[in-house]
C-alpha positions in Angstrom: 20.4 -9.5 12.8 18.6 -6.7 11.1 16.9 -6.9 7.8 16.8 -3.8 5.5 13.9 -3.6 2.6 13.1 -0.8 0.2 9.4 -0.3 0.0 6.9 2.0 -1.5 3.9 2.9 0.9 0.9 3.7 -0.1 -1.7 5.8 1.7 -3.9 8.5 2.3 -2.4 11.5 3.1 -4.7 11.8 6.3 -2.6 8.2 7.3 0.5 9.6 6.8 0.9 8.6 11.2 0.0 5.4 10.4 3.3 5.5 8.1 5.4 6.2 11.1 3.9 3.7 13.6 4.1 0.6 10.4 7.8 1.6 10.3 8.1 1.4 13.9 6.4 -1.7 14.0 8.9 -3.3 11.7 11.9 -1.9 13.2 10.6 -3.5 16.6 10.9 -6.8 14.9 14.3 -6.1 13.3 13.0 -5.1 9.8 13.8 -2.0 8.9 11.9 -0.6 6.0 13.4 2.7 3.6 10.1 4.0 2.3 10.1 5.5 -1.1 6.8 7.1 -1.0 5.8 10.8 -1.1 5.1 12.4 2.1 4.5 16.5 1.4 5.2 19.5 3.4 2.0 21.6 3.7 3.5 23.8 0.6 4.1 21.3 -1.8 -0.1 19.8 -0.7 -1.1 23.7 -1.3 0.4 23.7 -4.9 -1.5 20.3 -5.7 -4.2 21.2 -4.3 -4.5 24.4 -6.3 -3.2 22.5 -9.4 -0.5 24.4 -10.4 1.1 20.5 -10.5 0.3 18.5 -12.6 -0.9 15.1 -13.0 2.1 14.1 -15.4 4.2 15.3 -12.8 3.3 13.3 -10.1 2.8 10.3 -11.9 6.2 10.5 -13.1 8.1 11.4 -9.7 5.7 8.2 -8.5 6.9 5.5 -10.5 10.6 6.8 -10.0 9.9 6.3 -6.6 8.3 3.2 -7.0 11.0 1.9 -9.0 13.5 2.1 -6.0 11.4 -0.2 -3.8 11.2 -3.8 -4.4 7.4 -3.8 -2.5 4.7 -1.8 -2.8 2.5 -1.9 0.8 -0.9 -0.2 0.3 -1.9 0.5 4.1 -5.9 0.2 4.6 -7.6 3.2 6.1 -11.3 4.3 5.9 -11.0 6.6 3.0 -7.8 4.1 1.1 -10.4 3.0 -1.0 -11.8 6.1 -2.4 -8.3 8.0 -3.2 -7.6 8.2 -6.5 -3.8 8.1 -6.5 -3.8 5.0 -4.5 -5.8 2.8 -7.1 -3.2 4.4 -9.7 -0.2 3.7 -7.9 -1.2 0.0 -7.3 -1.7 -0.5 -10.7 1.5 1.1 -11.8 3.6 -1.1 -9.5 1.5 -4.0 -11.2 3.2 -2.8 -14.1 6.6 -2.6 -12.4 6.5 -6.2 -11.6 6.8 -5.3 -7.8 5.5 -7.5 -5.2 1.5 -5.6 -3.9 0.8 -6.2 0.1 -2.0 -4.6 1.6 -2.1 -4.1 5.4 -4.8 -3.0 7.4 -5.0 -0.1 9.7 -6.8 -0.4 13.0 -10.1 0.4 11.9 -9.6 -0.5 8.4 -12.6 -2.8 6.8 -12.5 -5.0 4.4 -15.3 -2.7 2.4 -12.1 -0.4 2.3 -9.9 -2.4 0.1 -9.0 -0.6 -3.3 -10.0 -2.3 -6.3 -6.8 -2.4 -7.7 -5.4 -4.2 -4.4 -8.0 -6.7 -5.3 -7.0 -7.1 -8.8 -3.0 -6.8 -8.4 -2.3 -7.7 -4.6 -0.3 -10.6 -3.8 -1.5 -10.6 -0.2 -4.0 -8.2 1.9 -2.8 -8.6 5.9 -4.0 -7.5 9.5 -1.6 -5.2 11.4 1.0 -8.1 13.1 5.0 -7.8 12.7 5.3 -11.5 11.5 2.1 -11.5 9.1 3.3 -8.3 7.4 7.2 -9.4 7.3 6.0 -12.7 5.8 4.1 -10.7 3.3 6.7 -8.4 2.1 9.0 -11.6 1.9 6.7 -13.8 -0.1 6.4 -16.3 2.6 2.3 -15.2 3.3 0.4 -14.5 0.3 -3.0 -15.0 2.5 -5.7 -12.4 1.9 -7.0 -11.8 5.4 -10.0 -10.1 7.3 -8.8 -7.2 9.3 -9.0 -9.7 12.2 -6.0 -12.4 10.1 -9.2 -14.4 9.3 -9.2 -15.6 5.9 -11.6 -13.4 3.9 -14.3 -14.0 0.9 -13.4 -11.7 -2.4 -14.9 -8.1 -2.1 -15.5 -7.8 -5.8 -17.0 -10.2 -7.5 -15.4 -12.2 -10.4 -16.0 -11.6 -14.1 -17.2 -13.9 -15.7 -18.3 -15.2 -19.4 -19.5 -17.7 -21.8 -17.2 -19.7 -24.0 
């Protein structure tokens, strides 16, 4: 029997395949996943790009679309680290109370784990149906080398003096 989940994904935009083949991926287990997240025509990019959006904008047509999805999945790419946006968005679904799963991309490192994935995450996974299905469903909150090893923290822990 097929399950249905409303999730948010977060990437970077030069992922956005990688959006398609993780839905596919799921829907070859049975899961079938409504994503939420913002995928822009080439016009829409060109009017961000020359700012004539603004920042209030998207951030306010983000979290409507984050507050939809019960899961926010931050997919791992070379550059997810380094995109502004994504480190925003993990922290607002923080705020949201939703459940924070990152997944790795083929290729993805763990030197390309956003901060805020770090910080907020509820699990980080490799790129298996079961693994990311258990993720999403609270059943794995494992963070994970890209290769489903367990991994050491990327960022090291503050600490202080009583």
């Amino acid at each position: 029997m097929s399950k249905q989940k409303n999730v948010f994904i977060s990437h970077h935009h030069g992922d956005d395949s990688h959006v398609d083949s993780f839905q596919s991926m799921l829907g070859r287990g049975e899961y079938h996943v409504r994503n939420s997240s913002v995928r822009m025509k080439p016009a829409n990019e060109r009017r961000v790009k020359e700012g004539r959006v603004s920042d209030n904008t998207i951030k306010r047509l983000l979290r409507m679309k984050m507050r939809w999805a019960s899961t926010v999945v931050v997919l791992i790419g070379p550059k997810t680290h380094s995109r502004p946006w994504v480190n925003w968005e993990i922290e607002q679904a923080h705020k949201l109370g939703k459940r924070i799963v990152g997944v790795f991309l083929r290729g993805g490192t763990q030197a390309d784990v956003p901060k805020a994935l770090d910080d907020y995450g509820q699990a980080v996974v490799n790129w298996s149906t079961k693994g990311v299905v258990d993720a999403i469903e609270g059943r794995n909150n494992r963070f994970e080398s890209p290769s489903g090893e367990l991994r050491e923290p990327v960022h090291a822990m503050a600490t202080s003096r009583c």
